[in-house]
N, CA, C and O of each residue as an XYZ file, in Angstrom:
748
protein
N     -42.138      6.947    -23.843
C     -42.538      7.841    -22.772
C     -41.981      9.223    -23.047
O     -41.012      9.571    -23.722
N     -42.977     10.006    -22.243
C     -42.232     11.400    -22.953
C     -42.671     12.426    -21.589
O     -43.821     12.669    -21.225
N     -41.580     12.857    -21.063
C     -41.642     13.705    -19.976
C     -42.012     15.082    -20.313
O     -41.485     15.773    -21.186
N     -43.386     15.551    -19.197
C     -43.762     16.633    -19.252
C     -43.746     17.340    -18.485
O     -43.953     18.506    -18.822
N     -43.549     17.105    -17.348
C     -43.125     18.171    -16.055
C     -42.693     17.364    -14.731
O     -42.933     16.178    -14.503
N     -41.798     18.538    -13.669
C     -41.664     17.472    -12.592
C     -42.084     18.355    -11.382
O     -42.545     19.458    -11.678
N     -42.037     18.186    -10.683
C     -42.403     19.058     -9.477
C     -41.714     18.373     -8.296
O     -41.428     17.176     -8.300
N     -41.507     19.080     -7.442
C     -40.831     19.222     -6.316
C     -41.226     19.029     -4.908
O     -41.094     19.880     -4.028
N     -41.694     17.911     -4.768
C     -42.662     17.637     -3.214
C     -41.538     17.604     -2.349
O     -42.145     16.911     -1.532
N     -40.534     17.736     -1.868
C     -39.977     17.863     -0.447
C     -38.296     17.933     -1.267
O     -37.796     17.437     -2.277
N     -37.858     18.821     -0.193
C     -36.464     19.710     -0.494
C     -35.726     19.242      0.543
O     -36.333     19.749      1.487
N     -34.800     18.599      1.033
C     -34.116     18.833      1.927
C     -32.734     19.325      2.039
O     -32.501     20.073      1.090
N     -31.520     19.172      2.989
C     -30.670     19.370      2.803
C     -29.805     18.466      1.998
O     -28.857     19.159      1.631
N     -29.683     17.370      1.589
C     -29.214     16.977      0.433
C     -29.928     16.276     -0.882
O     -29.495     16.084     -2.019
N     -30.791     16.069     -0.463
C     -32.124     15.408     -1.330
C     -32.915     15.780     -1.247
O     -33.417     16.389     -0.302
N     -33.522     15.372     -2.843
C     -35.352     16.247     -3.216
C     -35.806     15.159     -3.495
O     -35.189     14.210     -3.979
N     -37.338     15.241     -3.104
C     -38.194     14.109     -3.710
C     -39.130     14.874     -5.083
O     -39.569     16.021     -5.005
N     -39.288     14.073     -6.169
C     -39.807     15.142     -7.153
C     -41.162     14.022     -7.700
O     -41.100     12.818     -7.453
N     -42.152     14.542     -8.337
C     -43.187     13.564     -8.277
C     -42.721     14.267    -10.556
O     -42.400     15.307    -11.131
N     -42.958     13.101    -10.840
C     -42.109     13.385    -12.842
C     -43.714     13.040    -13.166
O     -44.486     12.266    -12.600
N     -43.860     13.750    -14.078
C     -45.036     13.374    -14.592
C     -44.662     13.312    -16.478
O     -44.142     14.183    -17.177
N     -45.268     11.661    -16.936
C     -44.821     11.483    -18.122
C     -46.434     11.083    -18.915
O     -47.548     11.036    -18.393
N     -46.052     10.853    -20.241
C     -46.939     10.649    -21.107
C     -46.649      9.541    -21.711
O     -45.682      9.613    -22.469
N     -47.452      7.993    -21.578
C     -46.902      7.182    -22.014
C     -47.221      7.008    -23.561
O     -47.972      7.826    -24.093
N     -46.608      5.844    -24.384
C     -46.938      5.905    -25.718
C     -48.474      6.345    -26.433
O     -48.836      6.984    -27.420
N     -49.257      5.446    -25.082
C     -50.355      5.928    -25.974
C     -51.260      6.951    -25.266
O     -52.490      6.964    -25.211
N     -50.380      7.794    -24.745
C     -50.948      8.892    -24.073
C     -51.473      9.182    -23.147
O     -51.963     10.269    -22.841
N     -51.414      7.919    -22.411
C     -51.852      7.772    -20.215
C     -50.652      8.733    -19.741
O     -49.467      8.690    -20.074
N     -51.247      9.529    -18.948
C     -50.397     10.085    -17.725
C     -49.942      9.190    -17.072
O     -50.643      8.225    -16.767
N     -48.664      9.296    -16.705
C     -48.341      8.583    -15.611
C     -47.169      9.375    -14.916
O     -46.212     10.034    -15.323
N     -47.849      8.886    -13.253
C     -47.079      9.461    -12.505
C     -46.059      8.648    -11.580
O     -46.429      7.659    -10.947
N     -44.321      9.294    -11.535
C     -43.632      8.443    -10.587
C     -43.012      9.653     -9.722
O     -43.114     10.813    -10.122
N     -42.354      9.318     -8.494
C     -41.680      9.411     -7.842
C     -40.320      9.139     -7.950
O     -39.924      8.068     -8.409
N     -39.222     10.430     -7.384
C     -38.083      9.846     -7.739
C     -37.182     10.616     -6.856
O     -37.771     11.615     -6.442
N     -35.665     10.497     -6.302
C     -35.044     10.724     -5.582
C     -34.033     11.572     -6.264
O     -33.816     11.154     -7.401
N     -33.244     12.775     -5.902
C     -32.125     13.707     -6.588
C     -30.995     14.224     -5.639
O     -31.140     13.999     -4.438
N     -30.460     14.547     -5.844
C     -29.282     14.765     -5.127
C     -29.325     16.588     -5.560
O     -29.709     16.976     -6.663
N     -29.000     17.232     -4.795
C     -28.988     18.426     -4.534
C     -27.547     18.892     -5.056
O     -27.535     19.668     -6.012
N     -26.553     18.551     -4.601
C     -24.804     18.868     -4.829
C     -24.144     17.905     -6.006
O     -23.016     18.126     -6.446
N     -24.765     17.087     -6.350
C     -24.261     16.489     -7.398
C     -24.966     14.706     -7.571
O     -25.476     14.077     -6.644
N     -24.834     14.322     -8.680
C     -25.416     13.277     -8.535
C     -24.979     11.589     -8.946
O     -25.630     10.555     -9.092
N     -23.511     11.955     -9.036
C     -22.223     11.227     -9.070
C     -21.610     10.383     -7.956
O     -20.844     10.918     -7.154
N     -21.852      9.352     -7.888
C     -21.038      8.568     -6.817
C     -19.810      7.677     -7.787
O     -19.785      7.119     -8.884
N     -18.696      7.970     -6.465
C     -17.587      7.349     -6.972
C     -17.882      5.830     -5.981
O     -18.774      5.848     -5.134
N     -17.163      4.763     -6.173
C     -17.363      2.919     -5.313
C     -16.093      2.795     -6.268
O     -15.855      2.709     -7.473
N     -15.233      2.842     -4.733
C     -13.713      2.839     -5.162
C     -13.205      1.255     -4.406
O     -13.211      1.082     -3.187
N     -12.713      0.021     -5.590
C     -12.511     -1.215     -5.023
C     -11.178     -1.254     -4.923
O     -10.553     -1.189     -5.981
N     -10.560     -1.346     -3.882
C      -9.085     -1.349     -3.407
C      -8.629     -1.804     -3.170
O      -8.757     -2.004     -1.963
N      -7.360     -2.700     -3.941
C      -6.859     -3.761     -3.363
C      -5.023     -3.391     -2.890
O      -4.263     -2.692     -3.560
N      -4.717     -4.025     -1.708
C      -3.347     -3.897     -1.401
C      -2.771     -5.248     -2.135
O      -3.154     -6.398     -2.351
N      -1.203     -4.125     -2.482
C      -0.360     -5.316     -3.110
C       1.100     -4.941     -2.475
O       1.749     -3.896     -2.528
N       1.300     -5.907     -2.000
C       1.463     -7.520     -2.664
C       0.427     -8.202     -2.102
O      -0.080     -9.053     -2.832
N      -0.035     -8.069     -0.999
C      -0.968     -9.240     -0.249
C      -2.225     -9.651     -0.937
O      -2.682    -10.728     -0.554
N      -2.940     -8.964     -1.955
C      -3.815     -9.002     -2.391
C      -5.202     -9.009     -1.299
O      -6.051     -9.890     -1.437
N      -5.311     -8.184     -0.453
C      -6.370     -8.294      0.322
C      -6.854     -7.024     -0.290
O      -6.279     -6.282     -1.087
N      -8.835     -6.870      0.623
C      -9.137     -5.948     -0.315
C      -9.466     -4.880      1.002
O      -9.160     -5.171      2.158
N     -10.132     -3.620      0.622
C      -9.783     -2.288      1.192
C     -11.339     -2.515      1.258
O     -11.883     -2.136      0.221
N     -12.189     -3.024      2.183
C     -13.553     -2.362      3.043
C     -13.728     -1.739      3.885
O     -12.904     -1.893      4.786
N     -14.793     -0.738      4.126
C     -15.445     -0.139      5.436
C     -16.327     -1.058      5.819
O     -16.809     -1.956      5.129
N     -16.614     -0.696      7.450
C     -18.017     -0.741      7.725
C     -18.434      0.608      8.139
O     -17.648      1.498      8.461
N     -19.797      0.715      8.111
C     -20.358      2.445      8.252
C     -21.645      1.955      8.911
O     -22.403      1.004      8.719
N     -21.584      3.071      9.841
C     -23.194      2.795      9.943
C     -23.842      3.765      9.183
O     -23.324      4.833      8.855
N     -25.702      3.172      8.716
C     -26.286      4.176      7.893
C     -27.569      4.480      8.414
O     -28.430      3.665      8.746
N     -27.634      5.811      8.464
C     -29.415      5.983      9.447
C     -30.195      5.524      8.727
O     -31.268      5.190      9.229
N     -30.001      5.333      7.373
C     -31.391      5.244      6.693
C     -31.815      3.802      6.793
O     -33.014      3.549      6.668
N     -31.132      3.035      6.961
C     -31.060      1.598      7.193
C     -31.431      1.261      8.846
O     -32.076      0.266      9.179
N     -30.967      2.150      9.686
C     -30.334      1.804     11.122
C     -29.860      0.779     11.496
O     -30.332      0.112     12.416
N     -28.655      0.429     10.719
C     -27.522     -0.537     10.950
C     -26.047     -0.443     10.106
O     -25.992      0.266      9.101
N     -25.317     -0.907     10.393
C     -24.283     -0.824      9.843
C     -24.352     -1.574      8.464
O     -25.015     -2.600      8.310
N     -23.593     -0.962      7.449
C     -22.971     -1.581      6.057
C     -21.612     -2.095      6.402
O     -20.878     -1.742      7.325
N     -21.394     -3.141      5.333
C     -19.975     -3.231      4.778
C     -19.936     -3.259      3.338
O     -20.499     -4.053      2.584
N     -19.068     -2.116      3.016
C     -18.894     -2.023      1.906
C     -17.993     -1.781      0.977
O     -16.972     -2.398      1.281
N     -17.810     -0.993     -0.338
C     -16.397     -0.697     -0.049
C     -16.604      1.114     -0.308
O     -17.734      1.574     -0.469
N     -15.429      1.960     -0.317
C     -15.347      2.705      0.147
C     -15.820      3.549     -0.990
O     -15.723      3.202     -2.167
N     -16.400      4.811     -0.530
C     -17.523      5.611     -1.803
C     -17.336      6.478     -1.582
O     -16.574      6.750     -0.655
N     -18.207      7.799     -2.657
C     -18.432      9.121     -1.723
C     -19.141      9.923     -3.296
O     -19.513      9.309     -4.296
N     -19.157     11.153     -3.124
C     -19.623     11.793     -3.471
C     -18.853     12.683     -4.873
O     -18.198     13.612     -4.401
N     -18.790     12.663     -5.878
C     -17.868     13.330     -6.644
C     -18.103     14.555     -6.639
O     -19.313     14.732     -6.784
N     -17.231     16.020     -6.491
C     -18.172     17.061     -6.242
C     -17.481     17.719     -7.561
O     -18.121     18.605     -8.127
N     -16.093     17.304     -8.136
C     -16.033     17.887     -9.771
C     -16.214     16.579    -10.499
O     -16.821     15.545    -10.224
N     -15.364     17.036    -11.686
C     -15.396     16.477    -12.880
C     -13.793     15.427    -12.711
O     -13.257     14.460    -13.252
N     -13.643     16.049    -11.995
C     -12.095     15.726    -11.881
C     -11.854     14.238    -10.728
O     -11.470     14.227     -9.559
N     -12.260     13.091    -11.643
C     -12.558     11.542    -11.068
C     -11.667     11.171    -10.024
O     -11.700     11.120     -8.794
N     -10.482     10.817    -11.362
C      -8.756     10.479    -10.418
C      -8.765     11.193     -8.939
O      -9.014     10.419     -8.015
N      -8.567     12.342     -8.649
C      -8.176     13.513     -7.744
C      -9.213     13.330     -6.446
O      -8.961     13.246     -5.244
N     -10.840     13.296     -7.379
C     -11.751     13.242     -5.936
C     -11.592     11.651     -5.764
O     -11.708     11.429     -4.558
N     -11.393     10.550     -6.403
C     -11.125      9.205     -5.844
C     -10.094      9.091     -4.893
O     -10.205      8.607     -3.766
N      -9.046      9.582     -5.433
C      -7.996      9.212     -4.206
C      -7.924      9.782     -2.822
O      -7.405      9.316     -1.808
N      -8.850     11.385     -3.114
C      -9.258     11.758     -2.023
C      -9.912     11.331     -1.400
O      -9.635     11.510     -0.214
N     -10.960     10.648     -1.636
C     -11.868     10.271     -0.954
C     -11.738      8.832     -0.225
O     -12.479      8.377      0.646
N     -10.307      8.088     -0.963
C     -10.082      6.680     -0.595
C      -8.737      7.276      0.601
O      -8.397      6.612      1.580
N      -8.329      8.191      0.353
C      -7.460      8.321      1.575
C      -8.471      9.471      2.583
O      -7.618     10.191      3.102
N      -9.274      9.747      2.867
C     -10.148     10.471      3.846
C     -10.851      9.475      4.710
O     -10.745      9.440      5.936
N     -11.753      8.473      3.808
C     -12.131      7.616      4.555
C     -11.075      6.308      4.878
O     -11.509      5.462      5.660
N      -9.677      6.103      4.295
C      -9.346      4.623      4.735
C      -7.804      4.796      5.458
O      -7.056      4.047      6.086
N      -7.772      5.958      5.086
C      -6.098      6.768      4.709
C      -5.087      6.105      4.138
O      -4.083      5.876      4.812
N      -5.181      5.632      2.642
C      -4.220      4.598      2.260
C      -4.235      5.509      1.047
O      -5.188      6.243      0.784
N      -2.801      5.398      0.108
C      -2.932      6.229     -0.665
C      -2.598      5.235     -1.864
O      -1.803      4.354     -1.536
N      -2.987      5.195     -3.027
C      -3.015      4.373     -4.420
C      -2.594      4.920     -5.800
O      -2.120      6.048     -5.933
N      -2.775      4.137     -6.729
C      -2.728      4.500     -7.726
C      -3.885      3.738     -8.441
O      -4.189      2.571     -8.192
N      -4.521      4.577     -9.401
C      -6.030      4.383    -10.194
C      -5.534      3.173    -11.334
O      -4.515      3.334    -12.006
N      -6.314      2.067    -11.441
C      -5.706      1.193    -12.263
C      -7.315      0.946    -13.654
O      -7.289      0.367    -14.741
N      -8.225      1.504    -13.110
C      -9.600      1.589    -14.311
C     -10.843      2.639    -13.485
O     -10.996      3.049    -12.334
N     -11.291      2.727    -14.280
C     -12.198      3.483    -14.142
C     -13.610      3.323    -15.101
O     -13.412      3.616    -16.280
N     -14.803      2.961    -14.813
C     -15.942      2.271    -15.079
C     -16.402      3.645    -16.496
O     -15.684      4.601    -16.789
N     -17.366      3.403    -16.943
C     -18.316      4.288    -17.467
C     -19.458      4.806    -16.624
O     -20.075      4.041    -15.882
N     -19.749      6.076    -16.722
C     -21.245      6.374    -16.087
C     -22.379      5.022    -16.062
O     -22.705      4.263    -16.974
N     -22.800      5.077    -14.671
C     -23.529      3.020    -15.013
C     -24.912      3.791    -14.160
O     -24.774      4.732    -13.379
N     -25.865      3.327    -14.420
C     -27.552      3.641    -13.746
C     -26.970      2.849    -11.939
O     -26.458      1.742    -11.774
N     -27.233      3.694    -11.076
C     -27.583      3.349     -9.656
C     -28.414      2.539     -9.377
O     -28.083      1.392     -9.077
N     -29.597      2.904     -9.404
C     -30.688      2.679     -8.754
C     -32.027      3.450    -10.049
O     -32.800      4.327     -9.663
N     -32.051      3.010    -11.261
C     -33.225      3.906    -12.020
C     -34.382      3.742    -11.540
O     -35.077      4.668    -11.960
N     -34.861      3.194    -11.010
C     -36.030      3.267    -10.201
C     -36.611      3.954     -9.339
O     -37.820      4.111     -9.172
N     -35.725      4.386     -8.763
C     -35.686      5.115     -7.651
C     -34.889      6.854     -7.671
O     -35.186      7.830     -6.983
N     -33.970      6.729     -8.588
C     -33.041      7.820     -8.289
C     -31.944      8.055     -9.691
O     -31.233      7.151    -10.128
N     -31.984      9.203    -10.155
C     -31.181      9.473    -11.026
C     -29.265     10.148    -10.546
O     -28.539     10.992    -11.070
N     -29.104      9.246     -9.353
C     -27.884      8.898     -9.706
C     -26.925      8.509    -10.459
O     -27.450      7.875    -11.375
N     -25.610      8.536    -10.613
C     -24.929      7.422    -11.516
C     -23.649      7.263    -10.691
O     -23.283      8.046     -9.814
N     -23.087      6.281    -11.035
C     -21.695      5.810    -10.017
C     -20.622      5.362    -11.444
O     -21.025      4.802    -12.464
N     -19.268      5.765    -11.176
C     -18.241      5.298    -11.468
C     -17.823      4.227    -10.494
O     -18.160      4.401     -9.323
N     -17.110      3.099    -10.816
C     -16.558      1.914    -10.116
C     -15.077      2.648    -10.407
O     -14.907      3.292    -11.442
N     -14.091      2.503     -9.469
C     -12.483      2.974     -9.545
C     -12.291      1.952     -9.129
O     -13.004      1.350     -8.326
N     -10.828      1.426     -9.835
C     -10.396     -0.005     -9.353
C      -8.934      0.742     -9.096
O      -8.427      1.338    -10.046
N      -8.105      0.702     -7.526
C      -7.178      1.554     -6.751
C      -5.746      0.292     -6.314
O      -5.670     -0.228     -5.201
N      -5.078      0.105     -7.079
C      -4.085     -0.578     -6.271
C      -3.249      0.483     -5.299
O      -2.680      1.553     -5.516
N      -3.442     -0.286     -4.201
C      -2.326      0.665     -2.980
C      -1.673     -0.395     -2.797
O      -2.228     -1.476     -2.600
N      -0.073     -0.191     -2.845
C       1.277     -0.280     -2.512
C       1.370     -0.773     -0.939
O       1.063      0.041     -0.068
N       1.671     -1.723     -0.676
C       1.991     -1.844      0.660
C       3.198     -1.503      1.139
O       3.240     -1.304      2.353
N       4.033     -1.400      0.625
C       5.373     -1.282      0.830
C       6.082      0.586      0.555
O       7.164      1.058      0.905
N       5.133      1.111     -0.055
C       5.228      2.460      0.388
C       5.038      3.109      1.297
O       3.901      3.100      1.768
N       6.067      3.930      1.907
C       5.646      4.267      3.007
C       4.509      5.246      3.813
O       4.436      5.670      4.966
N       3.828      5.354      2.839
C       2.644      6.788      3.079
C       1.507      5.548      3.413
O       0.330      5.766      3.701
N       1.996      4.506      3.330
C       0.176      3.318      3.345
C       1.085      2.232      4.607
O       0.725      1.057      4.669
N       1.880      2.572      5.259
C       2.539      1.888      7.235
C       1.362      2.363      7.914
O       0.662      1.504      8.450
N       1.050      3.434      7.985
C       0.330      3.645      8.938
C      -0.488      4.544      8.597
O      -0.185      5.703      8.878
N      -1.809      4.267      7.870
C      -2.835      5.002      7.807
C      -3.747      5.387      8.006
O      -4.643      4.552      7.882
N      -4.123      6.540      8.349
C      -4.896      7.920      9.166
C      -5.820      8.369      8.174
O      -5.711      9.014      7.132
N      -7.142      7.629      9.052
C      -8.225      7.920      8.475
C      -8.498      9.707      8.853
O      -8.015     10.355      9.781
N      -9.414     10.146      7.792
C      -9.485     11.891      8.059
C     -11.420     12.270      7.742
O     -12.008     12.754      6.775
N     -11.781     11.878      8.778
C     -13.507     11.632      8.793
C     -13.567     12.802      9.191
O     -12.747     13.464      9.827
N     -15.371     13.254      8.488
C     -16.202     14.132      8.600
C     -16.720     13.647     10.159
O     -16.648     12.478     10.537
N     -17.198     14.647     10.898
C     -17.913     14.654     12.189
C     -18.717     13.437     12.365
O     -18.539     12.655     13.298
N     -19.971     13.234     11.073
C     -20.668     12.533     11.132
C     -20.274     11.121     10.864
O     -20.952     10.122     11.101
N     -18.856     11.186     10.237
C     -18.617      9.683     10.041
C     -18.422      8.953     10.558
O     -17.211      9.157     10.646
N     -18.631      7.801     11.279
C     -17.724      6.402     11.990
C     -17.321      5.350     10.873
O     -18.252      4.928     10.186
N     -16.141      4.912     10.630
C     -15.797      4.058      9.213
C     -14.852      3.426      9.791
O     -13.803      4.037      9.996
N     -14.974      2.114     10.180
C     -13.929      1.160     10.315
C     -13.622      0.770      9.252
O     -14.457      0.850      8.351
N     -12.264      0.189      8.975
C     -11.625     -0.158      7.554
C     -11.487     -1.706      8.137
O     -11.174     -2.055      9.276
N     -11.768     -2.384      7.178
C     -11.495     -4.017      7.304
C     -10.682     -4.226      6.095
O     -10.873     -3.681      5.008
N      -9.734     -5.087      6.397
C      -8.422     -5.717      5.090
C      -8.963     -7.170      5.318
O      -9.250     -7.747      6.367
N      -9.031     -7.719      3.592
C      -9.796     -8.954      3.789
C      -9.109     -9.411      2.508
O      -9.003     -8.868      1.409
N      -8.604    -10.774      3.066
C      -7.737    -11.627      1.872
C      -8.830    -11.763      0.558
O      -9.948    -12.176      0.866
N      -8.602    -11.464     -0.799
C      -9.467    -11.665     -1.771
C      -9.685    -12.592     -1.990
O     -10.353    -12.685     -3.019
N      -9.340    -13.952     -1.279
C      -9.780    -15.573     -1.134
C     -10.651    -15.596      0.097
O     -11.115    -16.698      0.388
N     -10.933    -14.647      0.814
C     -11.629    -15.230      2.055
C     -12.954    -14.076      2.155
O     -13.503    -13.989      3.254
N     -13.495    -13.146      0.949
C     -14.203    -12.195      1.039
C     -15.520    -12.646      1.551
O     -16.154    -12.249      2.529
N     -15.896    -13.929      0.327
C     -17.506    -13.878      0.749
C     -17.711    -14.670      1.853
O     -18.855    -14.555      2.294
N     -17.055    -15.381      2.411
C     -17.024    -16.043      4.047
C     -17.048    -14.683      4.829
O     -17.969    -14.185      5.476
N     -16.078    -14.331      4.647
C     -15.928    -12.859      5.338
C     -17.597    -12.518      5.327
O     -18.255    -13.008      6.245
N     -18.168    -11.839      4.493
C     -19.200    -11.215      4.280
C     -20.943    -12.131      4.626
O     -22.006    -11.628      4.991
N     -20.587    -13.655      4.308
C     -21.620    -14.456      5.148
C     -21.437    -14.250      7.000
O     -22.426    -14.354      7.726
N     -20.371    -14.023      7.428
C     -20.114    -13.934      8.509
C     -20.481    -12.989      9.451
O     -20.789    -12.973     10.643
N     -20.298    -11.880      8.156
C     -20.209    -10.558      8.767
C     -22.448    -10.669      8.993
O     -23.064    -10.239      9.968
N     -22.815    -11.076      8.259
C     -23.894    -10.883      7.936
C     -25.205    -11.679      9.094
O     -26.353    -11.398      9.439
N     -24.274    -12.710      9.363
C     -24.751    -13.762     10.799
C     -24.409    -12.730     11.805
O     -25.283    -12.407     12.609
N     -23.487    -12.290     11.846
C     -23.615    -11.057     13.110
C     -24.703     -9.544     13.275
O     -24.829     -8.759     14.214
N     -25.351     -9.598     11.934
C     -26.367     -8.499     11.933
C     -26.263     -7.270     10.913
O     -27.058     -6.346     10.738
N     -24.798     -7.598     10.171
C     -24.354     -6.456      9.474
C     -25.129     -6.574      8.123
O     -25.410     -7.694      7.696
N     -25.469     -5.487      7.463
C     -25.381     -5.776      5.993
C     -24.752     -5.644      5.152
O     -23.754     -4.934      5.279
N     -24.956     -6.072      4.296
C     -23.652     -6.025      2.936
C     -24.196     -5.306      1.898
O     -25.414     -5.289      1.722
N     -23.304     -4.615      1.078
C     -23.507     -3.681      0.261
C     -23.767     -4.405     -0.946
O     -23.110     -5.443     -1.016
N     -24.379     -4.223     -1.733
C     -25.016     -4.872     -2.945
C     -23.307     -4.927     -3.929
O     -22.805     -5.934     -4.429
N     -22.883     -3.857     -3.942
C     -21.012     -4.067     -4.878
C     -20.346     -4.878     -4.738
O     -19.717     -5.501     -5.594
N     -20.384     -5.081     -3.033
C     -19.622     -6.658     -2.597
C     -20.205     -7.678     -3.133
O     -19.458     -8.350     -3.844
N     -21.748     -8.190     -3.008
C     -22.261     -9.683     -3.317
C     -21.972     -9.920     -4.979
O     -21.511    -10.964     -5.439
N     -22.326     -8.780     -5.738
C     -21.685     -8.596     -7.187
C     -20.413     -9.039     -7.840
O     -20.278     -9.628     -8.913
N     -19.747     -8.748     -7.211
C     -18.218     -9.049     -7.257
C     -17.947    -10.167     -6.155
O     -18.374    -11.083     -6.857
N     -17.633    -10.705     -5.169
C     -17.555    -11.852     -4.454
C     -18.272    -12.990     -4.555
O     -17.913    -14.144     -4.787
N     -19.865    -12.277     -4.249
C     -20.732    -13.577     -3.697
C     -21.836    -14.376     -4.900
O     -22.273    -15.527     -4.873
N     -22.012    -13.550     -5.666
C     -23.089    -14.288     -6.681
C     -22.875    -15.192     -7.162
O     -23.686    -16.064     -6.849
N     -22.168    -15.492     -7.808
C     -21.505    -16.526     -8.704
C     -21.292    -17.702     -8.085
O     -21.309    -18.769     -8.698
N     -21.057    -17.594     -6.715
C     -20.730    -19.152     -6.365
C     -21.835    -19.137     -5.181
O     -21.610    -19.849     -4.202
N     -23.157    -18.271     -5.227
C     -23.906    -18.557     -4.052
C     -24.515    -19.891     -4.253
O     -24.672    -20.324     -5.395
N     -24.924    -20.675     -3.039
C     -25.427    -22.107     -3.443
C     -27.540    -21.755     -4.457
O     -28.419    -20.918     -4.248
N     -27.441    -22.691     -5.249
C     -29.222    -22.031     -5.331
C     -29.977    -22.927     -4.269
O     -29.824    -24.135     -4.087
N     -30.834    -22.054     -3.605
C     -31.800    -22.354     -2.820
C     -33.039    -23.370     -3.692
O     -33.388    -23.222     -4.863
N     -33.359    -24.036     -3.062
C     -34.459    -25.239     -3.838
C     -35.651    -25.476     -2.701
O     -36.575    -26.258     -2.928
C-alpha cells in the first residue's frame, strides 16, 4: 500500500477525523478513515502495584464516549518526551501515590484500525511504607471523577467479573493481563 493523500473531515478540540487515501498493490484506491490526536499521540497505561501488599493501583472513570464508567488502570496523555517524569506525574495526579518506574514497554500499535496512537505500558512499584503514599491526594482536572480501587493481585479478575455484573466496563489492559488466560471457553 502506498499513501497518497489525507484530508481532514472534522477538527475538533482534541481530535481529527482524516479520510487517508491509499493505493493498493495493484493500484485500487482505497479509502479509510482514521482517528488523530491533535496534542500528541502518546498514551502512557501505568500498572501499579503497592508493596509489600502486592495489590494493584486501579481507577474507575467515567467515559462520555462510552456513557458509562471504566475500570482501568491509570493512563494519560504524554505531552513530552520525557516518559519517567510525565508517568509519575500522571500516576500521582490521578491516584496520588508516588513510585518508582520498574519497566517501561516499547512504542506498541493502540488501536491501528482505527487510530494512529501508540501507548507505552509503565510498570510503577509504590512503597507502602513511605510516607508520601499514607495518605494520598488525588489532584484531578475539573472534568475528572477517578475513584482509585486497591485490589489484591490474587483477587483481580473476580474483582473485575464483579465489577462487570454491576454494569461497569473493563478496560481491555486489565482482561490482558488478569483475565484471558484463565477465562473458562464458552462451548
Amino acid at each position: 500500500m502506498e499513501k497518497v493523500c489525507e484530508k481532514v473531515l472534522y477538527q475538533g478540540r482534541w481530535l481529527a477525523i482524516k479520510q487517508l487515501h491509499y493505493l493498493s498493490n495493484d493500484k485500487k484506491q482505497i479509502l479509510w478513515e482514521g482517528i488523530t490526536r491533535k496534542n500528541t499521540r502518546k498514551i502512557l497505561v501505568i500498572i501499579a502495584k503497592l508493596k509489600p501488599s502486592n495489590r494493584y493501583v486501579l481507577i474507575k472513570q467515567f467515559r462520555p464516549s462510552i456513557n458509562n464508567i471504566v475500570i482501568g488502570f491509570p493512563a494519560g496523555l504524554a505531552e513530552t518526551e520525557e516518559i519517567q517524569k510525565e508517568t509519575l506525574k500522571e500516576l500521582k495526579e490521578e491516584t496520588g501515590f508516588s513510585g518508582k518506574i520498574t519497566a517501561i514497554s516499547p512504542n506498541l500499535a493502540f488501536n491501528p484500525a482505527l487510530t494512529d496512537e501508540i501507548v507505552q505500558i509503565v510498570s510503577v512499584e509504590v512503597d507502602e511504607h513511605d510516607p508520601v503514599n499514607a495518605n494520598p491526594v488525588q489532584s484531578l482536572e475539573p472534568a475528572e471523577e477517578i475513584e482509585v480501587v486497591l485490589v489484591d493481585e490474587n483477587k483481580v479478575k473476580d474483582f473485575l467479573l464483579a465489577e462487570q455484573k454491576k454494569g461497569v466496563d473493563i478496560g481491555i489492559a486489565l482482561w490482558y493481563l488478569f483475565g484471558f488466560n484463565s477465562y473458562p471457553e464458552k462451548k
